[in-house]
N, C-alpha and C positions, 0 to 999 in steps of 0.2 A: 133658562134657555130662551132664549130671542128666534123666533121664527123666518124673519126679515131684519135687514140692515139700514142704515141712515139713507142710504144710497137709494135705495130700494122705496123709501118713503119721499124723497128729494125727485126724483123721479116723475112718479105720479102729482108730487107741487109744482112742478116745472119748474124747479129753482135747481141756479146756478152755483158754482162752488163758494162763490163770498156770500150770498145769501143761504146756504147751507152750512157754511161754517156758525153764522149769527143765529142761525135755527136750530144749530144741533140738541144743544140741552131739551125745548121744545118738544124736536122730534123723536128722542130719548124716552122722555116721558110720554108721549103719546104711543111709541111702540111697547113700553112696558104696561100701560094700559092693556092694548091688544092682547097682546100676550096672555093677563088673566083674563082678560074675555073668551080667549079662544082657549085656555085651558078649563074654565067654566063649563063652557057648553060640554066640552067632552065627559066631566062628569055629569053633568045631566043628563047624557046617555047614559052613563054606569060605566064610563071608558076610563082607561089612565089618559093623564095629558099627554100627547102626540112629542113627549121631548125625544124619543128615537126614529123617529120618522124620515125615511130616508128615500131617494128615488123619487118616481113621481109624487109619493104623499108629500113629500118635505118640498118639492118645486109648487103645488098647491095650496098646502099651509105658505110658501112664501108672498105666494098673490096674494090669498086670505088677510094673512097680516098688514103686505104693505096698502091694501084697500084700506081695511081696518082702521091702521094708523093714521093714513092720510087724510081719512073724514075728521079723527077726532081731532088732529091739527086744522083743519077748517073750523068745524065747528067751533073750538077752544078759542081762535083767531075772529070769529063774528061774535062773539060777546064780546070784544072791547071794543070793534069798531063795523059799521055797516056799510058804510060806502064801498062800493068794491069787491066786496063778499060774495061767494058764489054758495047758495045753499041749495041750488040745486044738485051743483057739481060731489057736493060732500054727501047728500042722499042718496045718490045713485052709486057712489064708491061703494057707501054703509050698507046699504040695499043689497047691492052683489055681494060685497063679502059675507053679507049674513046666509044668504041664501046657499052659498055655498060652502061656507061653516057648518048648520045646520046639516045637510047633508052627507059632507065628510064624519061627522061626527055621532050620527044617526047610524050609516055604511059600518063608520070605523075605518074603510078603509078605501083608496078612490075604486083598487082595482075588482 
C-alpha cells in the first residue's frame, strides 16, 4: 500500500512533467521507502500499519508520506552532487513529516 502518489512527491520537488517522467523510478523508490518508515513507527506504537486508513487519516498519511518521500529524494540527490542542493529544504520536509508521523501514530488516530 502506497500512502502518496508520484505526483504528490513531484509536487513538493517542483518538478515539471518531463523531469518527473526521468525521476519516476527515483521517486518510486523513495515513496516505497516512506512507506516502511511510516509503517515502522506505527508498530512502534504497537499499532497495525495505517493500510485502511481513510478520510482525514488517509489525507494526513498522504502529507506524511509525500514530505517523507520528498526529503529522501533530496537527500539521495546530494550524495552524488552538491552544488545546488538544498539541505535545508529536505530537513525541514523530514522534520515535519516526522513530527507528525510520530504523533499520528502515538494517537493512532488524527481524530
Amino acid at each position: 500500500m502506497t500512502y502518496c502518489t508520484e505526483t504528490d512527491v513531484a509536487i513538493r520537488l517542483g518538478l515539471d512533467s518531463a523531469q518527473r517522467t526521468r525521476a519516476s523510478s527515483r521517486i518510486t523508490s523513495a515513496i516505497s521507502r516512506a512507506v516502511v518508515y511510516i509503517n515502522q513507527e506505527f508498530r512502534d506504537y504497537g499499532r497495525a500499519a495505517p493500510t485502511s486508513a481513510t478520510g482525514e487519516d488517509a489525507a494526513v498519511l498522504k502529507e506524511i508520506c509525500g514530505d517523507l518521500s520528498a526529503s529522501i529524494y533530496l537527500e539521495d540527490d546530494t550524495a552524488f552532487h552538491t552544488s545546488g542542493s538544498d539541505p535545508v529544504r529536505s530537513n525541514v520536509l523530514r522534520q515535519r513529516a516526522l513530527e507528525e508521523l510520530q504523533r499520528l501514530a502515538h494517537l493512532g488516530s488524527v481524530n
